[in-house]
N, C-alpha and C positions, 0 to 999 in steps of 0.2 A: 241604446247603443249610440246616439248618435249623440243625445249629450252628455256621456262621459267621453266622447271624443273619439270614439272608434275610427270615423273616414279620416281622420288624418291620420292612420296607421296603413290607411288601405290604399291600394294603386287606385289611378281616376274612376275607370271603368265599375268598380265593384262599390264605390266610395259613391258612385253616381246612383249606382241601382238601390243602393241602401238606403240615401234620400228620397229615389223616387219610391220606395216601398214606404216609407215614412209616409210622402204625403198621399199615396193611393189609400192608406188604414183611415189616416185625418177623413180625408173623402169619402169612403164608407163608412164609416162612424156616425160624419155627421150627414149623410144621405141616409142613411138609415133608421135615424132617431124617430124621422114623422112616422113611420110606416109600421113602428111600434106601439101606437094607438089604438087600444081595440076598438072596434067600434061593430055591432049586430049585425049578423050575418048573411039579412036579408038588406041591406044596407049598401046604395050604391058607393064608391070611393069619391074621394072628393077629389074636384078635379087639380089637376097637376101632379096627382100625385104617380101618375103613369110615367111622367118626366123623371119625378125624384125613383121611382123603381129602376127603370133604366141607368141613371147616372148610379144607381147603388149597386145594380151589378155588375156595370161595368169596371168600377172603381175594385169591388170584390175581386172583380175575373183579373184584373192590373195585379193586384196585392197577389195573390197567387199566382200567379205565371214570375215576375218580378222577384219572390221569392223562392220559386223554384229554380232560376236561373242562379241569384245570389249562391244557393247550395251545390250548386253542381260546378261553379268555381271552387269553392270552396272544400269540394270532396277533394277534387286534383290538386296532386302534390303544391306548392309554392306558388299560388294563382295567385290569393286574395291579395297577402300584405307585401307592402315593401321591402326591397331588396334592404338589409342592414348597407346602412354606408361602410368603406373600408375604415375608413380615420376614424371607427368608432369600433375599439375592441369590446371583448366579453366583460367589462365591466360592469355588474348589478349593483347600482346604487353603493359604487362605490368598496363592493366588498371584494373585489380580485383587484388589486394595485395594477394598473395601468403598464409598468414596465412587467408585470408576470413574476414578481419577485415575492412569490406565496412564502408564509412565515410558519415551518409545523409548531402545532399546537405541544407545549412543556412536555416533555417526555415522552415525544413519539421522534424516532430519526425521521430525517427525510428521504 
């Protein structure tokens, strides 16, 4: 979402939480890679790695709350995105003429 350009659609707040969800995933991902090492289960951990478990749940528990939040903006009506500007009618790429001057289609009245 973020780089096809979503947060510049989205008011600050929500355009804020979406990057920070962005980087809390970054953050568990790469906290999480050591800790996918098997290794024999009579086999003490090697040290630090109580640091990186910490930082990779906590970054988890981020990514989930942050994204629970995002949604629950986004349930309620007109939170997320930007208010459309006035000076900018219902024009889609051009296909409704700017003055509102719709043209019927050969052999249908208007």
């Amino acid at each position: 979402m973020v780089a096809s350009g979503v947060p510049g659609r989205l008011r600050p707040v929500p355009a804020a939480l979406l990057r920070l969800e962005l980087a809390a995933a970054v953050v568990a991902v790469l906290a999480g890679l050591p800790l996918l090492s098997a290794r024999p289960a009579g086999r003490a951990a090697p040290a630090g790695a109580g640091a990186v478990d910490i930082v990779w749940r906590a970054a988890a528990a981020t990514l989930f709350a942050v994204h629970t939040i995002r949604f629950a903006i986004y349930l309620r009506p007109d939170q997320g995105r930007r208010r459309p500007r006035p000076d900018v009618g219902p024009t889609v790429a051009g296909l409704v003429p700017p003055d509102g001057q719709h043209q019927a289609a050969p052999g249908y009245a208007r």
